[in-house]
DSSP file (Angstrom, degrees, kcal/mol; ACC not computed):
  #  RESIDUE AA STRUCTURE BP1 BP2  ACC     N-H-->O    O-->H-N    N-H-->O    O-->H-N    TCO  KAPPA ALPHA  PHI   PSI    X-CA   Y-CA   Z-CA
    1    1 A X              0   0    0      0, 0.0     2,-0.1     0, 0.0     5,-0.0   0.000 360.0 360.0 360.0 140.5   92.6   14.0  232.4
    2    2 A X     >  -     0   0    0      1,-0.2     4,-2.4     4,-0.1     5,-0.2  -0.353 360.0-118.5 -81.8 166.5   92.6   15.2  228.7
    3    3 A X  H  > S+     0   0    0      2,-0.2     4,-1.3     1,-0.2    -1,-0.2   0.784 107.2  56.8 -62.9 -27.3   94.5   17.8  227.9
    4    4 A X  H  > S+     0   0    0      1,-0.2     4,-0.7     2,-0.2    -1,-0.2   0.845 112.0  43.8 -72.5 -38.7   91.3   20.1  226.7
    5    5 A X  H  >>S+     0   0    0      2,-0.2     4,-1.8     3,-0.1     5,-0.6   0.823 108.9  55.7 -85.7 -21.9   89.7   19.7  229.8
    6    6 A X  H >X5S+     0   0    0     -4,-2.4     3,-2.3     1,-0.2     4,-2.3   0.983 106.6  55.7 -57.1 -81.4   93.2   20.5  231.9
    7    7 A X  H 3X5S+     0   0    0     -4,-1.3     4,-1.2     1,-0.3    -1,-0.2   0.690 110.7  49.1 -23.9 -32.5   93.5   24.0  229.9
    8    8 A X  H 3X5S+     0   0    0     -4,-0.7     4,-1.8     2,-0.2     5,-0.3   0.814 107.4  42.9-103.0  -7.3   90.1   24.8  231.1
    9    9 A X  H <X5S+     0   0    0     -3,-2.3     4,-1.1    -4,-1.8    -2,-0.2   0.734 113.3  59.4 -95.4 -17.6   90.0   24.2  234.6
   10   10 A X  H  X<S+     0   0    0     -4,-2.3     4,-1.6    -5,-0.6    -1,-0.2   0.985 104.0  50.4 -66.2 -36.6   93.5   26.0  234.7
   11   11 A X  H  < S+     0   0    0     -4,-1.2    -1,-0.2    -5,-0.2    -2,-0.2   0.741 104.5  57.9 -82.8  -8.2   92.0   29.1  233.1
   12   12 A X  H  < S+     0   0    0     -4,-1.8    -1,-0.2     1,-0.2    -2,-0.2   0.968 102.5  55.9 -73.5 -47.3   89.3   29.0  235.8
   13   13 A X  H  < S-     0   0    0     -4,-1.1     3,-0.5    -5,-0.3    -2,-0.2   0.834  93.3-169.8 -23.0 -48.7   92.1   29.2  238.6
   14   14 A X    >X  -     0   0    0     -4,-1.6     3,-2.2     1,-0.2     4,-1.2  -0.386  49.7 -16.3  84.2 178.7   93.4   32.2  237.2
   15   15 A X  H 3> S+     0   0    0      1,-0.4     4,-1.6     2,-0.2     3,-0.4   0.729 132.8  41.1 -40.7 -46.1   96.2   33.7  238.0
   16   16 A X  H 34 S+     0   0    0     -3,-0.5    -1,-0.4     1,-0.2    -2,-0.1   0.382 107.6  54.4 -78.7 -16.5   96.9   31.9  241.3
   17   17 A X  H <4 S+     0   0    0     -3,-2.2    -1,-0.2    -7,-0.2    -2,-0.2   0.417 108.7  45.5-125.7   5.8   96.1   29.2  240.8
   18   18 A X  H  < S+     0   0    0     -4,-1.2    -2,-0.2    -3,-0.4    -3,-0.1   0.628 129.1  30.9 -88.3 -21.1   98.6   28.7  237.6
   19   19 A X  S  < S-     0   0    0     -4,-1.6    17,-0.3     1,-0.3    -3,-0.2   0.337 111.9-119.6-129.0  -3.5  101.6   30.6  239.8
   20   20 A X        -     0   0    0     -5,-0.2     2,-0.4    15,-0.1    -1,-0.3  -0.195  51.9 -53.9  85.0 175.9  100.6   29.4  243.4
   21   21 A X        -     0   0    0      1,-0.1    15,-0.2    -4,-0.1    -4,-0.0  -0.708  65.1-114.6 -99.2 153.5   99.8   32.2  245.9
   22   22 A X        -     0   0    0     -2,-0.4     2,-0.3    13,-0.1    -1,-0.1   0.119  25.2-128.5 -72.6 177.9  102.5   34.8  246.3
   23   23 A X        -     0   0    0     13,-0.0    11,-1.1     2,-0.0     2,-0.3  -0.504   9.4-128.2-121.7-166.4  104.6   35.3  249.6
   24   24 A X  E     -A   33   0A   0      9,-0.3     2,-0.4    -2,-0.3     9,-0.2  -0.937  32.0-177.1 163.9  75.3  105.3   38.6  251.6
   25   25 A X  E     -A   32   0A   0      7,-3.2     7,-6.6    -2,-0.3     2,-0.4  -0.841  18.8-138.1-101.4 151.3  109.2   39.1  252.4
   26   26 A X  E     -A   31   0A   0     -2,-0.4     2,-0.3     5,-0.3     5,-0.2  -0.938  22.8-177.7-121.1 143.8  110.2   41.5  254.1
   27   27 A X  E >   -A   30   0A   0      3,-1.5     3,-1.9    -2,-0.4     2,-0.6  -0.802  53.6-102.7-134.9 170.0  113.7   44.0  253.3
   28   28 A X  T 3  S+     0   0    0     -2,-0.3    59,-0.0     1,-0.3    -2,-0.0  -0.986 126.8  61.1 -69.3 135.5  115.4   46.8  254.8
   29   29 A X  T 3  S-     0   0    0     -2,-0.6    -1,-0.3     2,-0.0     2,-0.1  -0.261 120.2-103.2 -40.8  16.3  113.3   48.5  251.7
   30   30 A X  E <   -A   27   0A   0     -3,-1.9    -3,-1.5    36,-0.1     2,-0.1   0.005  60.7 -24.4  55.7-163.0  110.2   47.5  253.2
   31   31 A X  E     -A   26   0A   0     -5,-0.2    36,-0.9    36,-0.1     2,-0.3  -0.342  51.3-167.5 -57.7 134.3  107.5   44.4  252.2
   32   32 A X  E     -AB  25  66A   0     -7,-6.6    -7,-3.2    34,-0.2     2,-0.6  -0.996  23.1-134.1-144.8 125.0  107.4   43.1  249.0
   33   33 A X  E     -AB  24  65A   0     32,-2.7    32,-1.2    33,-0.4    -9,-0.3  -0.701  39.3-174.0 -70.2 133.4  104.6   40.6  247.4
   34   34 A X        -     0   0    0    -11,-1.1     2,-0.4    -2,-0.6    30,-0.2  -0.634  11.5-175.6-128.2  84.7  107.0   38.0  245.7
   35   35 A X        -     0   0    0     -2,-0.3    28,-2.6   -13,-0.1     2,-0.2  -0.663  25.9-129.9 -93.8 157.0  105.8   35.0  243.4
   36   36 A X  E     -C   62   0B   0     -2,-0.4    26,-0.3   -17,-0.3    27,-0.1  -0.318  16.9-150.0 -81.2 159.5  107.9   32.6  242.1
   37   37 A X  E     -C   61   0B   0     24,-2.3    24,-2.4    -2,-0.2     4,-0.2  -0.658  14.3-148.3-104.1  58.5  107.3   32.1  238.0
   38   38 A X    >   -     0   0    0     22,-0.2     3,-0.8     1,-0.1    23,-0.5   0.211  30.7-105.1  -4.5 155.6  108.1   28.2  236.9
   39   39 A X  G >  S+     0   0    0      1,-0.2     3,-1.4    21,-0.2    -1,-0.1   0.731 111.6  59.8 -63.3 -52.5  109.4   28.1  233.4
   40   40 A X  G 3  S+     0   0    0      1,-0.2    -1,-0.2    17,-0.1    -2,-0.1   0.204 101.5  53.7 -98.3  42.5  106.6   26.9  231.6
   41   41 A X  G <  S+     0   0    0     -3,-0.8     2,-0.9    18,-0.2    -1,-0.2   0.046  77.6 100.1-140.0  37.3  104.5   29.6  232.5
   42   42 A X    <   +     0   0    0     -3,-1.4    16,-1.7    17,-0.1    17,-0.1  -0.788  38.7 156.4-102.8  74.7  106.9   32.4  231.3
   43   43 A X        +     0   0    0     -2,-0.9     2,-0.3    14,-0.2    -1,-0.1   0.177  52.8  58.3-104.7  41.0  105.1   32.9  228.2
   44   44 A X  S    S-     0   0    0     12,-0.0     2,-0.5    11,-0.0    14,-0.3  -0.850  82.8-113.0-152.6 144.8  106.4   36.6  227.8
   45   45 A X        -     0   0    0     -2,-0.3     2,-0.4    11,-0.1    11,-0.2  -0.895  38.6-173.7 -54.1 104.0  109.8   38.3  227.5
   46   46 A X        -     0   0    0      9,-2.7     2,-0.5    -2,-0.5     9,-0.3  -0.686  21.9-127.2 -93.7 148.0  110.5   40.5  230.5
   47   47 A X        -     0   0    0     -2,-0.4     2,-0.3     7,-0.2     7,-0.2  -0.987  22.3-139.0-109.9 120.9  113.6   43.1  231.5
   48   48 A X     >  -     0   0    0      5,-2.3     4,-2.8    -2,-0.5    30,-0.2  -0.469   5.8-148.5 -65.1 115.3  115.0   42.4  234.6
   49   49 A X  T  4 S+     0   0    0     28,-0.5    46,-2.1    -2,-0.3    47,-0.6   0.632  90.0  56.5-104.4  11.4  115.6   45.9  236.3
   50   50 A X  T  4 S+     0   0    0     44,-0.2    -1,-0.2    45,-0.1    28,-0.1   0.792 125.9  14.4-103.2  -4.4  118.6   44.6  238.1
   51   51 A X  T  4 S-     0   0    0      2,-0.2    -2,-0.2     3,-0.1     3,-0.1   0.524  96.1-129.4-122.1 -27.6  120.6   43.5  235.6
   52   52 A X     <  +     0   0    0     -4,-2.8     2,-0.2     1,-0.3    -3,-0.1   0.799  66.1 124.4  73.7  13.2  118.7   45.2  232.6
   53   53 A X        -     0   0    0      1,-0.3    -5,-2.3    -5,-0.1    -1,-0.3  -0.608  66.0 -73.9 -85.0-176.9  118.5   41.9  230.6
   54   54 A X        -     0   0    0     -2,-0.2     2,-0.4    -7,-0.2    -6,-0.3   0.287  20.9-158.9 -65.8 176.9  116.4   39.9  229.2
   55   55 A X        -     0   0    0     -9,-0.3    -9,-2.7    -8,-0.1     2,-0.2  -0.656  41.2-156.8 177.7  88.1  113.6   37.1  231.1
   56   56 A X    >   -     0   0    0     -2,-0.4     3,-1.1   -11,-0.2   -11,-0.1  -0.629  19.3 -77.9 -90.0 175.5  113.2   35.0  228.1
   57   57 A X  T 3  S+     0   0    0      1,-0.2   -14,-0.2    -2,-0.2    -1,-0.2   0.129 124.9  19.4 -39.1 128.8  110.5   32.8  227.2
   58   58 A X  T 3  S+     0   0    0    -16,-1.7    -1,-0.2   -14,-0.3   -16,-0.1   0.176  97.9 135.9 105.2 -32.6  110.3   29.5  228.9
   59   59 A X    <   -     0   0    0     -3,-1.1     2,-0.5     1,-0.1   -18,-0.2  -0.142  54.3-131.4 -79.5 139.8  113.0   31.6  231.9
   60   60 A X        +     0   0    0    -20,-0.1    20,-0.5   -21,-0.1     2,-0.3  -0.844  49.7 145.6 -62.2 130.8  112.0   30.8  235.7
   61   61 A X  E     -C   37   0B   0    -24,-2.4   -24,-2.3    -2,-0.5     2,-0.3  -0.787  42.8-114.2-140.6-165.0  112.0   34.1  237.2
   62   62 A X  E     -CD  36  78B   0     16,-2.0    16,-1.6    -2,-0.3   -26,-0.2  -0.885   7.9-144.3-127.0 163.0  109.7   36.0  240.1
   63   63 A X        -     0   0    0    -28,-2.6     2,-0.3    -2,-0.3    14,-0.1  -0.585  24.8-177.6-107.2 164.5  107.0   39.3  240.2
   64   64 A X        +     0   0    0     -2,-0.2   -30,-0.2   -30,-0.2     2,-0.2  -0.707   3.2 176.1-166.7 157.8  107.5   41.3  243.5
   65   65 A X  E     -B   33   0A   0    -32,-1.2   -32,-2.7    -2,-0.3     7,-0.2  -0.930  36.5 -84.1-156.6 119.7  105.2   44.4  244.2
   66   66 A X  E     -B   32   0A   0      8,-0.8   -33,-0.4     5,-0.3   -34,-0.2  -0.048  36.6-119.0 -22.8 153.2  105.0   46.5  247.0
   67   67 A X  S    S+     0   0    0    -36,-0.9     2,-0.3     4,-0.1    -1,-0.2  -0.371  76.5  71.3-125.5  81.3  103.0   45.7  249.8
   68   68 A X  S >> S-     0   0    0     -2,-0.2     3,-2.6   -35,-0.1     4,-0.6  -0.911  93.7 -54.8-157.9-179.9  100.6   48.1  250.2
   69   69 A X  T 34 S+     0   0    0      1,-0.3    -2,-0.1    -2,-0.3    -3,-0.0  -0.157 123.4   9.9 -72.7 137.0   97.4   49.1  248.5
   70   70 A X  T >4 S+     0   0    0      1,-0.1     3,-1.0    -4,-0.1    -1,-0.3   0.475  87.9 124.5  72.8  -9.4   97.8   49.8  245.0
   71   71 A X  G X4  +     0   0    0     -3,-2.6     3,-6.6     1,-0.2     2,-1.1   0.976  53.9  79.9 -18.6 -74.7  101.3   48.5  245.0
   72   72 A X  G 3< S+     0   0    0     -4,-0.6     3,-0.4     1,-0.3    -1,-0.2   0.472  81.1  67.8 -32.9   0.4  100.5   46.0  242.2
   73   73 A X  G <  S+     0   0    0     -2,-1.1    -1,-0.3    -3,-1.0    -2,-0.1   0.500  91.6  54.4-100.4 -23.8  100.8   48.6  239.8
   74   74 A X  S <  S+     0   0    0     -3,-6.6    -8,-0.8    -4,-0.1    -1,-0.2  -0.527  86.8 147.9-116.0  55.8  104.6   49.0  240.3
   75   75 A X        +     0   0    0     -3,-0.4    -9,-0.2   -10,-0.2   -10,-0.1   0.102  17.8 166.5 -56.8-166.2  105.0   45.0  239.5
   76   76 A X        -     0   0    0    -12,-0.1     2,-0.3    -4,-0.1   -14,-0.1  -0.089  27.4-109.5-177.4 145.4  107.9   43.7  237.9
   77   77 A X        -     0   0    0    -14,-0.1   -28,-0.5   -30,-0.1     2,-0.3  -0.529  29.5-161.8 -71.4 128.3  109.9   40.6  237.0
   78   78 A X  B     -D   62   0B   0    -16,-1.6   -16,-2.0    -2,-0.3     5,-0.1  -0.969  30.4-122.3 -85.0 140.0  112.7   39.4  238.0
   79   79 A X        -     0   0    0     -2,-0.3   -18,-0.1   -18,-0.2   -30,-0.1  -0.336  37.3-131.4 -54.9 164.2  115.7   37.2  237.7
   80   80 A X  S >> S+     0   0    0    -20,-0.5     4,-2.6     1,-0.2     3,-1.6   0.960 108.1  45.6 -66.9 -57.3  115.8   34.9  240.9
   81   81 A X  H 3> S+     0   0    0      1,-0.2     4,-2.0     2,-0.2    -1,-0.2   0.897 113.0  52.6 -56.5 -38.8  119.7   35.9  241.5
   82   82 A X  H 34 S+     0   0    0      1,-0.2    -1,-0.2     2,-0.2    -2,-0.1   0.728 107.2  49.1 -87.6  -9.6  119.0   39.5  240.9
   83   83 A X  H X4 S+     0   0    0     -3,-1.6     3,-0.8    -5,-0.1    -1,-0.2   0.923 106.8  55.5 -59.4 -61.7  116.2   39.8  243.3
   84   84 A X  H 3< S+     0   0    0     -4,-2.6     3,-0.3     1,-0.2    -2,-0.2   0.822 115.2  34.1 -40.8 -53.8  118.1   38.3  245.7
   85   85 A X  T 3< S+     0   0    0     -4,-2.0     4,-0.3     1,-0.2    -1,-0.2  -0.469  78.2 109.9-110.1  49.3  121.1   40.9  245.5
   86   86 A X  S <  S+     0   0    0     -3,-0.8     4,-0.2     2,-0.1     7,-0.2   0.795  85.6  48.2 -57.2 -38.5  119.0   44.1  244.6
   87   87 A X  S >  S+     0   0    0     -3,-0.3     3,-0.6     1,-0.2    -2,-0.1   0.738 109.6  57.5-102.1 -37.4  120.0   45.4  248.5
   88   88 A X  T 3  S+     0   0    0      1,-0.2    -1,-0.2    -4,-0.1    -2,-0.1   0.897  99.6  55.2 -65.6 -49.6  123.8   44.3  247.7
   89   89 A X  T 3  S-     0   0    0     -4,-0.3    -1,-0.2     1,-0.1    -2,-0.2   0.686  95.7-147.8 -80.7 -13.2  124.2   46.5  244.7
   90   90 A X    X   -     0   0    0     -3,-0.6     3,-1.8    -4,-0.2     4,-0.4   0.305  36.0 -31.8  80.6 157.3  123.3   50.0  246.2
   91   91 A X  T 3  S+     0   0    0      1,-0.3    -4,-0.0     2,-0.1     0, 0.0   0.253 126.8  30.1 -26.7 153.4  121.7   53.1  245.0
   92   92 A X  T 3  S+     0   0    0      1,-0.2    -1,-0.3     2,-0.1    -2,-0.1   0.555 103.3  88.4  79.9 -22.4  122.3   54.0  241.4
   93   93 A X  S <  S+     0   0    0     -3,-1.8     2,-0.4    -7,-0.2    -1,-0.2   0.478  81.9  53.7-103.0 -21.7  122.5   50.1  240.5
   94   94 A X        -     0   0    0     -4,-0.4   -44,-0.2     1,-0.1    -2,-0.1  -0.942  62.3-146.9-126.2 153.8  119.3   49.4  239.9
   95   95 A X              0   0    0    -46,-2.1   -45,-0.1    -2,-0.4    -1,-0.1   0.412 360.0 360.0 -80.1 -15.8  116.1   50.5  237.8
   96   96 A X              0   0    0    -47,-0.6    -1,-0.2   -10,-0.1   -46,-0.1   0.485 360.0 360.0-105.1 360.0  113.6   49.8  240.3
């Protein structure tokens, strides 16, 4: 497949269908939508609000959102590690 024609049936997908369909975990903080982010479709700089660094370019990281209606509005990126041990680090530790 050429490469022109790849680029377009990727932009029909959309969102989902560049970043796969999200998951649902659930935490002692309730449900959280969580997709994964590959590296080569981290075409943005992010801040991580459990460490307060950077999510450079190119970085695999994850989105999580509430999960409940209108959630998606309180999105944000994360490192993988820092996702993981949000719950670890306690009030006061984190930005989110």
């Amino acid at each position: 497949m050429s490469p022109r024609r790849a680029k377009r049936q990727d932009q029909d997908l959309g969102f989902v269908g560049r970043f796969g369909i999200g998951e649902v975990e659930e935490w002692p903080d309730g449900e959280w939508q969580v997709r994964r982010i590959v590296g080569g479709a981290a075409d943005k700089v992010y801040r991580c609000p459990g460490c307060d660094q950077e999510i450079r370019v190119g970085m695999a990281h994850l989105v999580s959102w509430p999960n409940w209606s209108g959630g998606e509005g309180e999105r944000r990126h994360w490192h993988t590690a820092c996702w993981r041990n949000r719950i670890k680090r306690g009030p006061g530790r984190s930005r989110y």
